[in-house]
Biopython code that builds the backbone (N, CA, C, O; Angstrom):
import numpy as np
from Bio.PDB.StructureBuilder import StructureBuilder

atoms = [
    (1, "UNK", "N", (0.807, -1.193, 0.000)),
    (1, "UNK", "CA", (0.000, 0.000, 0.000)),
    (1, "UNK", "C", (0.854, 1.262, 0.000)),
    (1, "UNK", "O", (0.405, 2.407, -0.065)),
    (2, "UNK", "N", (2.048, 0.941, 0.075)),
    (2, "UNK", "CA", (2.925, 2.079, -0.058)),
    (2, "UNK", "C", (3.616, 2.765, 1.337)),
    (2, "UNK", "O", (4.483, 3.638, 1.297)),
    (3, "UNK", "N", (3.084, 2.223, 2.490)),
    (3, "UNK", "CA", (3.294, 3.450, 3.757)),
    (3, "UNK", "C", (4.763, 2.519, 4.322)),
    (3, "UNK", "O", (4.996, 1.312, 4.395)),
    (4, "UNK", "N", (5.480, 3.631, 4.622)),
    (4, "UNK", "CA", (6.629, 2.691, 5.271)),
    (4, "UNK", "C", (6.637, 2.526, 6.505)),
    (4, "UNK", "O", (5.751, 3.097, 7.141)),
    (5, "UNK", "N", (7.401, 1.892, 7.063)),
    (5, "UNK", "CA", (7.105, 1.791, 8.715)),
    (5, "UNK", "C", (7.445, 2.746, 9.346)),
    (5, "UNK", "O", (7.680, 2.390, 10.501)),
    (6, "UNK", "N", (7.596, 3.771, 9.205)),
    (6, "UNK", "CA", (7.703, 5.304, 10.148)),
    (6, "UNK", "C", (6.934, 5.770, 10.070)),
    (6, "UNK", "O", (6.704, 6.744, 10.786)),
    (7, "UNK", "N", (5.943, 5.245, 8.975)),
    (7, "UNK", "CA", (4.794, 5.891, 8.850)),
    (7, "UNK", "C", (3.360, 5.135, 9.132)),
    (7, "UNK", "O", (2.216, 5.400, 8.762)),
    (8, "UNK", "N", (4.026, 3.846, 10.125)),
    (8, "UNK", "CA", (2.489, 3.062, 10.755)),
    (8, "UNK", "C", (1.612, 3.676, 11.303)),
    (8, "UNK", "O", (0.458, 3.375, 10.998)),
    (9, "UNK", "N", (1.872, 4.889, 12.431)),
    (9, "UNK", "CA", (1.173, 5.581, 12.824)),
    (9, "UNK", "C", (-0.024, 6.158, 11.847)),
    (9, "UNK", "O", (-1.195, 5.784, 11.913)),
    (10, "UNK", "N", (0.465, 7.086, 10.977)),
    (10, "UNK", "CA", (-0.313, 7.343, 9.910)),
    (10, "UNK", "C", (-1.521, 5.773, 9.520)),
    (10, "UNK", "O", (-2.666, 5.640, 9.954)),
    (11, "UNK", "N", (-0.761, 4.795, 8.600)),
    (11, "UNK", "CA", (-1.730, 4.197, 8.346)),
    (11, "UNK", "C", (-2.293, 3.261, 9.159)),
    (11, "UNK", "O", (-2.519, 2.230, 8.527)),
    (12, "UNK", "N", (-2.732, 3.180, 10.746)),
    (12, "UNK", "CA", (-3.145, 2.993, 12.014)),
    (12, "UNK", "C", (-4.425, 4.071, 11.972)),
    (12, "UNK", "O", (-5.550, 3.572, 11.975)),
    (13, "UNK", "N", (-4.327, 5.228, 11.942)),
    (13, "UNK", "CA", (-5.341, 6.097, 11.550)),
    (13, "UNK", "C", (-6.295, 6.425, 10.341)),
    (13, "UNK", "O", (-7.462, 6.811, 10.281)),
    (14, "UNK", "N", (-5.273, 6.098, 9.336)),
    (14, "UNK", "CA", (-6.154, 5.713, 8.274)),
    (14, "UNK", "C", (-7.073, 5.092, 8.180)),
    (14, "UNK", "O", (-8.081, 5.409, 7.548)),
    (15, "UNK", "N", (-6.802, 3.567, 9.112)),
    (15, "UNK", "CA", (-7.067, 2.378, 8.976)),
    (15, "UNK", "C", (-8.587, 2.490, 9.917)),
    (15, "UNK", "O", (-9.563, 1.816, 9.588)),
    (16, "UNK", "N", (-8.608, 3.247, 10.875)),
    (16, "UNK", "CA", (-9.354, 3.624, 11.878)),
    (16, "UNK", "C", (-10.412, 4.122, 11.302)),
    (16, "UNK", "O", (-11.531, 3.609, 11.301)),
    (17, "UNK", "N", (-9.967, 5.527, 10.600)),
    (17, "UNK", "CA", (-10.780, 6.554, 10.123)),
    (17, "UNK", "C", (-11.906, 5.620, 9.219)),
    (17, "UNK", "O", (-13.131, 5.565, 9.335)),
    (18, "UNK", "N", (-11.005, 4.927, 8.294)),
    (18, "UNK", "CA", (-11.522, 4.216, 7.406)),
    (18, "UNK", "C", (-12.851, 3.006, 7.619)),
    (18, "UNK", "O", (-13.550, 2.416, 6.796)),
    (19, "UNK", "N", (-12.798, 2.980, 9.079)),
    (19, "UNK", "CA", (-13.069, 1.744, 9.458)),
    (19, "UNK", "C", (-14.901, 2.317, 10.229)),
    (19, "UNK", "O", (-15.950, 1.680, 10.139)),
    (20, "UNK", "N", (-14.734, 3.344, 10.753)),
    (20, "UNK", "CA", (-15.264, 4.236, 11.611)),
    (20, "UNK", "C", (-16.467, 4.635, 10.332)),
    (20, "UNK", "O", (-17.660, 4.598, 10.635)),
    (21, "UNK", "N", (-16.091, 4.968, 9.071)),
    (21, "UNK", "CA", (-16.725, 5.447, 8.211)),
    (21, "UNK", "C", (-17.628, 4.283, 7.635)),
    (21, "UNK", "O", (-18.839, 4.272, 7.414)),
    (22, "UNK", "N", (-16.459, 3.097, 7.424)),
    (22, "UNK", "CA", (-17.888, 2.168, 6.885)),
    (22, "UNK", "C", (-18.990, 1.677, 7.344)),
    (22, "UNK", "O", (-20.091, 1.483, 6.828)),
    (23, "UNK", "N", (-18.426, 1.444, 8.708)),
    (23, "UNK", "CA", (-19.409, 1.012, 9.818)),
    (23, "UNK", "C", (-20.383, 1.713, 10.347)),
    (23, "UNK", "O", (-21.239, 1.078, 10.962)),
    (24, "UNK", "N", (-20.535, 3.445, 10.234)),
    (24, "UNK", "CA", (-21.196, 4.348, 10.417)),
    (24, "UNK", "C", (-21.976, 4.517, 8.718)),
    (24, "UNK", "O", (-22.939, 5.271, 8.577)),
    (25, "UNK", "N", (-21.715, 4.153, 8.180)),
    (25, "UNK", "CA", (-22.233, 4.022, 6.474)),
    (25, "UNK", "C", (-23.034, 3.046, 5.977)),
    (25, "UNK", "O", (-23.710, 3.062, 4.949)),
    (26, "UNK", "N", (-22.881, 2.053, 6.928)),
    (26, "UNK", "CA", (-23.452, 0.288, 6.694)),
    (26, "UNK", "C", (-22.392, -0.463, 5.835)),
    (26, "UNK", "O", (-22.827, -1.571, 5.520)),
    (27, "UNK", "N", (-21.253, -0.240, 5.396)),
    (27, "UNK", "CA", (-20.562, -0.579, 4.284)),
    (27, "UNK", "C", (-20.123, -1.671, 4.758)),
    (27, "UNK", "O", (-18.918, -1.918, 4.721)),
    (28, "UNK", "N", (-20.995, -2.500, 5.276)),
    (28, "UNK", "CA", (-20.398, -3.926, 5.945)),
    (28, "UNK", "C", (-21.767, -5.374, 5.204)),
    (28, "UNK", "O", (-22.802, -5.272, 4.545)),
    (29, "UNK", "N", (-21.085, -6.424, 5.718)),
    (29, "UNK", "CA", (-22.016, -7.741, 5.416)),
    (29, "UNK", "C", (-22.245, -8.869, 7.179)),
    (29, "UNK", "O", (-21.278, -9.242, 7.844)),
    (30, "UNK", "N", (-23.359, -9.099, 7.454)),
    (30, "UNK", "CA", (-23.091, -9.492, 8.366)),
    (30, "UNK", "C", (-22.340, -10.999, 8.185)),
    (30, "UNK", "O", (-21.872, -11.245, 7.073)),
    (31, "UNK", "N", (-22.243, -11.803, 9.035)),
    (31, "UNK", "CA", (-21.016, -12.788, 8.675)),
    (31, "UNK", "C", (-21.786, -13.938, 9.055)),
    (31, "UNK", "O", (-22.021, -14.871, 8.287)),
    (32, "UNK", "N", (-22.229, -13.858, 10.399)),
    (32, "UNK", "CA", (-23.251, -14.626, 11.434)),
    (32, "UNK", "C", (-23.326, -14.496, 12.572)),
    (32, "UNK", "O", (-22.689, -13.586, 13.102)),
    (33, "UNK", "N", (-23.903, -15.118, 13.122)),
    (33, "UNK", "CA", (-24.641, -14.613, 14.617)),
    (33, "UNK", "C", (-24.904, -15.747, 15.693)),
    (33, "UNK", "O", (-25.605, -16.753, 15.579)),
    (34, "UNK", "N", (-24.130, -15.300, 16.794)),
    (34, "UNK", "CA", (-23.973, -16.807, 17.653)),
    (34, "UNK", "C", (-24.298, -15.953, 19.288)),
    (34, "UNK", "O", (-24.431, -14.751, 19.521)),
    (35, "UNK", "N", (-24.354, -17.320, 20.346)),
    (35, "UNK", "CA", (-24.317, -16.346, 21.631)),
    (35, "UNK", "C", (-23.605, -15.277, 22.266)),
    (35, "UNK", "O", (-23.888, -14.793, 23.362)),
    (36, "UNK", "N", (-22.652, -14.934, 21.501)),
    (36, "UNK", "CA", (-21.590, -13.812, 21.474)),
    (36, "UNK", "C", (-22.337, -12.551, 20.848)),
    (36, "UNK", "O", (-22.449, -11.574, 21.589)),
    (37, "UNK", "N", (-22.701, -12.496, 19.952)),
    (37, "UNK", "CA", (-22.978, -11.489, 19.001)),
    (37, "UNK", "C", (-22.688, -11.564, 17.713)),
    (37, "UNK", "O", (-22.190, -12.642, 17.389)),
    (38, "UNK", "N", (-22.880, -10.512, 16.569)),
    (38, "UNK", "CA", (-23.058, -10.235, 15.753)),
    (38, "UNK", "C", (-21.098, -10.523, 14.896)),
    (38, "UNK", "O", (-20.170, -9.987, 15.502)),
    (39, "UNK", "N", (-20.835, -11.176, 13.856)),
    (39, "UNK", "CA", (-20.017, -11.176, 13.385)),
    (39, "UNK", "C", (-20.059, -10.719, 11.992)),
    (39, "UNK", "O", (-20.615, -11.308, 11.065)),
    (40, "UNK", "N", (-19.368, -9.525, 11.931)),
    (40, "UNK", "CA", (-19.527, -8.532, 10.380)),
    (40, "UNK", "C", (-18.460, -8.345, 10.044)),
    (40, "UNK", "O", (-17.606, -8.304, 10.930)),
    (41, "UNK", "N", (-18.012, -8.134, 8.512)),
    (41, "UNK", "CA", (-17.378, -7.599, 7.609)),
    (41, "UNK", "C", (-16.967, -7.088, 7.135)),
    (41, "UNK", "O", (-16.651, -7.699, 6.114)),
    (42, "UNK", "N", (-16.507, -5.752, 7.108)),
    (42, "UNK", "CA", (-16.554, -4.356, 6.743)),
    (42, "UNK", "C", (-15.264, -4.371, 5.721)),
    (42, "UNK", "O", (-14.147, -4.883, 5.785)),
    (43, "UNK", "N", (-16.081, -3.413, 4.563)),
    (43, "UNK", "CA", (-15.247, -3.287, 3.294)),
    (43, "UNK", "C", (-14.520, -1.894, 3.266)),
    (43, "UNK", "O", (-15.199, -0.902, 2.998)),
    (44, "UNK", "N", (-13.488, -1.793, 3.466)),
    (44, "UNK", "CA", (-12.899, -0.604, 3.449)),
    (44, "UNK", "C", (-11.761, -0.254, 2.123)),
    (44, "UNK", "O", (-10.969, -1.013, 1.564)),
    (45, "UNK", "N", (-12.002, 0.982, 1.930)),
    (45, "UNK", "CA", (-11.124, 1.387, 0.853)),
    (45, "UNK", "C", (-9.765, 2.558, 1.346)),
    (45, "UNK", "O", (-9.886, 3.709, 1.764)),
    (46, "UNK", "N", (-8.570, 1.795, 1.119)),
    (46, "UNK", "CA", (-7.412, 2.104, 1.793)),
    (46, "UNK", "C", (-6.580, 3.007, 0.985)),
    (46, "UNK", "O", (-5.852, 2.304, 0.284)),
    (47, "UNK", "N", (-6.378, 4.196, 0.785)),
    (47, "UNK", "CA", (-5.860, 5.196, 0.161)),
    (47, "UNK", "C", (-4.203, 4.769, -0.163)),
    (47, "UNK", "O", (-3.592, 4.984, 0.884)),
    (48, "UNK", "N", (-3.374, 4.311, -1.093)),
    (48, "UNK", "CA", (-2.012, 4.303, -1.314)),
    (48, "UNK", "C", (-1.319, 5.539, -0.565)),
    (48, "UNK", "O", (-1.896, 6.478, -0.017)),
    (49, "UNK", "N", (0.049, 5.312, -0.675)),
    (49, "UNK", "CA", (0.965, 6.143, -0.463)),
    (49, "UNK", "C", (1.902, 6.444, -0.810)),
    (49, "UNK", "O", (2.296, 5.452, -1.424)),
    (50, "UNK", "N", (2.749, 7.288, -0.884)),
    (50, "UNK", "CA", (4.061, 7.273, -1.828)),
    (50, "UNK", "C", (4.307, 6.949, -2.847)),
    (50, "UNK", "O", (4.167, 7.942, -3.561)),
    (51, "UNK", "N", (4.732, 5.788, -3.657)),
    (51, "UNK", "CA", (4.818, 5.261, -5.023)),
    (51, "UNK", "C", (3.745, 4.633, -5.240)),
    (51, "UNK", "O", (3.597, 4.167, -6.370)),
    (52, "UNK", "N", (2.810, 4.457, -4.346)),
    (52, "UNK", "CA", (1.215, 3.572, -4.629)),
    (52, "UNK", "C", (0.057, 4.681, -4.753)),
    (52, "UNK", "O", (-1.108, 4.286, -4.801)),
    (53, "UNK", "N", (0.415, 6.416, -4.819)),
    (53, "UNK", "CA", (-0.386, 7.552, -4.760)),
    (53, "UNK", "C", (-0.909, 7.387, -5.566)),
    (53, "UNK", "O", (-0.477, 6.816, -6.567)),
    (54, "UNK", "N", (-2.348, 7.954, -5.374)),
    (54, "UNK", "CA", (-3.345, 7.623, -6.415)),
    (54, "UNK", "C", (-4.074, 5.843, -6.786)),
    (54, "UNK", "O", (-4.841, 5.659, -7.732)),
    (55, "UNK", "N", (-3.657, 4.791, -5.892)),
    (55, "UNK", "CA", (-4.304, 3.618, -5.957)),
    (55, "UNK", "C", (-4.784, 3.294, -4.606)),
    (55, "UNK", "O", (-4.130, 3.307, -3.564)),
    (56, "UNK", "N", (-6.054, 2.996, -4.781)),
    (56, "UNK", "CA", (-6.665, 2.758, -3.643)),
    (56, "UNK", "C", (-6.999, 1.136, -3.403)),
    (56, "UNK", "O", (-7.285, 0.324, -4.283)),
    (57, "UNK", "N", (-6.913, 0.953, -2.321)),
    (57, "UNK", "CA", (-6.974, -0.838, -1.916)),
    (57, "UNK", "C", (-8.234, -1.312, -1.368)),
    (57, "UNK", "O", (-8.587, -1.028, -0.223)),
    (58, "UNK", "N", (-9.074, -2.192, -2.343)),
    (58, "UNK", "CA", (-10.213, -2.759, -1.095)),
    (58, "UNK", "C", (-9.767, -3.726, -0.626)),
    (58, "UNK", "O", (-9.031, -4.537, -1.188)),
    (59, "UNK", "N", (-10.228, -3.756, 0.639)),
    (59, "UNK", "CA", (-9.719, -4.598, 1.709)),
    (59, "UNK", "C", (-11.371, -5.242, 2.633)),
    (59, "UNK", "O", (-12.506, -4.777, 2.528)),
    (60, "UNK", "N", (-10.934, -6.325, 3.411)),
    (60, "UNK", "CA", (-12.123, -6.761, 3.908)),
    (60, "UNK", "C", (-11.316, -6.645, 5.597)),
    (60, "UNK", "O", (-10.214, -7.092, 5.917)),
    (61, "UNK", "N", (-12.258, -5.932, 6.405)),
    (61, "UNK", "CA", (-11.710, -6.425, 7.899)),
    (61, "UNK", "C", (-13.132, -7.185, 8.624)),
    (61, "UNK", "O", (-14.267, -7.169, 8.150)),
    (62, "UNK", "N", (-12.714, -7.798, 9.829)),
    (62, "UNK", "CA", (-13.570, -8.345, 10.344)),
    (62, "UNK", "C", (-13.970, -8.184, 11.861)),
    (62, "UNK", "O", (-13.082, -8.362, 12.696)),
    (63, "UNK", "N", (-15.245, -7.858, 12.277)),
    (63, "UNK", "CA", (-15.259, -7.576, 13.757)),
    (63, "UNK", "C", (-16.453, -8.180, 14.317)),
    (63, "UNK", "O", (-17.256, -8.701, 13.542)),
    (64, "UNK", "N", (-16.709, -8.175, 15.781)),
    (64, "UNK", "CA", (-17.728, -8.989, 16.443)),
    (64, "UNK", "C", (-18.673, -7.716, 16.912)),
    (64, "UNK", "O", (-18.130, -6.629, 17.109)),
    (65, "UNK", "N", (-19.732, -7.833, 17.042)),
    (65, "UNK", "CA", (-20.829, -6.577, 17.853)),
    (65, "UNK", "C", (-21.140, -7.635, 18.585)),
    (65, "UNK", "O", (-21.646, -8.684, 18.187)),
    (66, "UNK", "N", (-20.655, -7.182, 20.262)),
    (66, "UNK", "CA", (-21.318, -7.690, 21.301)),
    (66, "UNK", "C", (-22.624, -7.278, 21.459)),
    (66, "UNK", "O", (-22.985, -6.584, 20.509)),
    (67, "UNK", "N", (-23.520, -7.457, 22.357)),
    (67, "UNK", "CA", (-24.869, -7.326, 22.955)),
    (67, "UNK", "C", (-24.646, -5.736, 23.582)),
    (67, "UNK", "O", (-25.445, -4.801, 23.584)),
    (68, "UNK", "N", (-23.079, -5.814, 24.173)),
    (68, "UNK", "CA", (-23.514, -4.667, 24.855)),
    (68, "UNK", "C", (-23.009, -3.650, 24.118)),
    (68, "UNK", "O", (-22.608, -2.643, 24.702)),
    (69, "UNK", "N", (-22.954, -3.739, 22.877)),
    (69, "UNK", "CA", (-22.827, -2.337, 21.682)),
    (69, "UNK", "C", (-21.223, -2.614, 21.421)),
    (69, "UNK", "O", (-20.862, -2.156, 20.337)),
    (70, "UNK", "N", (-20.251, -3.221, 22.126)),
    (70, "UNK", "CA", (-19.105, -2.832, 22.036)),
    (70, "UNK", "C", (-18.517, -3.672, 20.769)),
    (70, "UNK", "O", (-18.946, -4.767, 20.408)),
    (71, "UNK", "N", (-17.635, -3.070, 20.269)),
    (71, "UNK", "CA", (-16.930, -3.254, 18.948)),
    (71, "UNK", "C", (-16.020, -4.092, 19.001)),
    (71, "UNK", "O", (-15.336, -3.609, 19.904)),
    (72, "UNK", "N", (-15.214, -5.535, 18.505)),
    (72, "UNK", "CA", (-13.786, -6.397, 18.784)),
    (72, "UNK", "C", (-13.072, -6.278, 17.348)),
    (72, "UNK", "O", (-13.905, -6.631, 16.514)),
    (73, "UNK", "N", (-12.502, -6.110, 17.054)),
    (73, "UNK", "CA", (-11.889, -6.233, 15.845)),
    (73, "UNK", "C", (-11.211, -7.943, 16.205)),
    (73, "UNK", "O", (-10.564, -8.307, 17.187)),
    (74, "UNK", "N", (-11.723, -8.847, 14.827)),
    (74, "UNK", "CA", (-11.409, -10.326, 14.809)),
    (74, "UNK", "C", (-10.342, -10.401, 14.074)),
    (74, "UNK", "O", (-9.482, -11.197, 14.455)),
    (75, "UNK", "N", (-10.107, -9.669, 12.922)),
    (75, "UNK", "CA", (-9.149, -9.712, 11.745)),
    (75, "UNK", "C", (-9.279, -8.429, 11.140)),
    (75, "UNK", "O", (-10.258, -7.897, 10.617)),
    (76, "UNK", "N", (-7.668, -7.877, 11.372)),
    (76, "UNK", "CA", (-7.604, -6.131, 11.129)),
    (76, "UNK", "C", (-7.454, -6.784, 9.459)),
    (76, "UNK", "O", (-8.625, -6.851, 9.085)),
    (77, "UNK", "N", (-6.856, -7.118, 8.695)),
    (77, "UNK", "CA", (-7.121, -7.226, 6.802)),
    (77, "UNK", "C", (-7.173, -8.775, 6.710)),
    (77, "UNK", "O", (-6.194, -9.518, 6.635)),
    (78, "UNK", "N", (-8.291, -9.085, 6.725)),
    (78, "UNK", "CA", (-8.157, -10.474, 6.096)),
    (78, "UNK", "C", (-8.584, -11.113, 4.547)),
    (78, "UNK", "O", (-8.421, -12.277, 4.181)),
    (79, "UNK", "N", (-9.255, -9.842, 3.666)),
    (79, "UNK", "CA", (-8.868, -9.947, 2.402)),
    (79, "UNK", "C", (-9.085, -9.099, 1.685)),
    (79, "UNK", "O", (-9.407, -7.930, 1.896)),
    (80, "UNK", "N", (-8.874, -9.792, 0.552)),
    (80, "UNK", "CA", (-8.993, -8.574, -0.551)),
    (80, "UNK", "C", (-10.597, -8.620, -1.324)),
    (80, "UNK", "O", (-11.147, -9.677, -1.632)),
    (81, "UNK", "N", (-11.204, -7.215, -1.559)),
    (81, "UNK", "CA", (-12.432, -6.999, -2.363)),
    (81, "UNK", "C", (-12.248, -7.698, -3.582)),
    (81, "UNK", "O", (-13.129, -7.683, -4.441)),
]
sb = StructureBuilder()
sb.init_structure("model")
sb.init_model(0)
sb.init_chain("A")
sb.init_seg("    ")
for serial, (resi, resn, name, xyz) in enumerate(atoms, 1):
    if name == "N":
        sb.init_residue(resn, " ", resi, " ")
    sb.init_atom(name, np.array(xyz, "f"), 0.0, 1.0, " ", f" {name:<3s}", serial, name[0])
structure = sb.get_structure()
């Protein structure tokens, strides 16, 4: 994706921002649903950097919705759109 490692911070926030938006957007699939909660999908589109400027990455992450609203992230990129 282009970001180098001095620049994890940066794409840590990206990754956030990015993440914050789909999920506030619906840009997700649910996955399934067990006594835990809700297991969803979320499709995020990851902005390049440096020599990757101008290409953007879909990516799939994966997270759990407990009962009591709270958010787990299961798998920060586990694939590709």
């Amino acid at each position: 994706m282009g970001y180098t490692e001095k620049e994890f911070d940066e794409f840590v926030n990206v990754f956030l921002q990015k993440t914050k938006e789909a999920y506030f957007y619906g840009n997700y699939y649910k996955e399934n649903y067990n006594n835990f909660g809700f297991k969803i999908n979320l499709n995020l589109s990851i902005p390049g950097k440096n020599e990757k400027v101008g290409k953007v990455y879909n990516v799939t992450t994966n997270y759990m919705i407990f009962p009591n609203k709270k958010l787990k992230m299961n798998t920060p990129l586990g694939g590709w759109q």
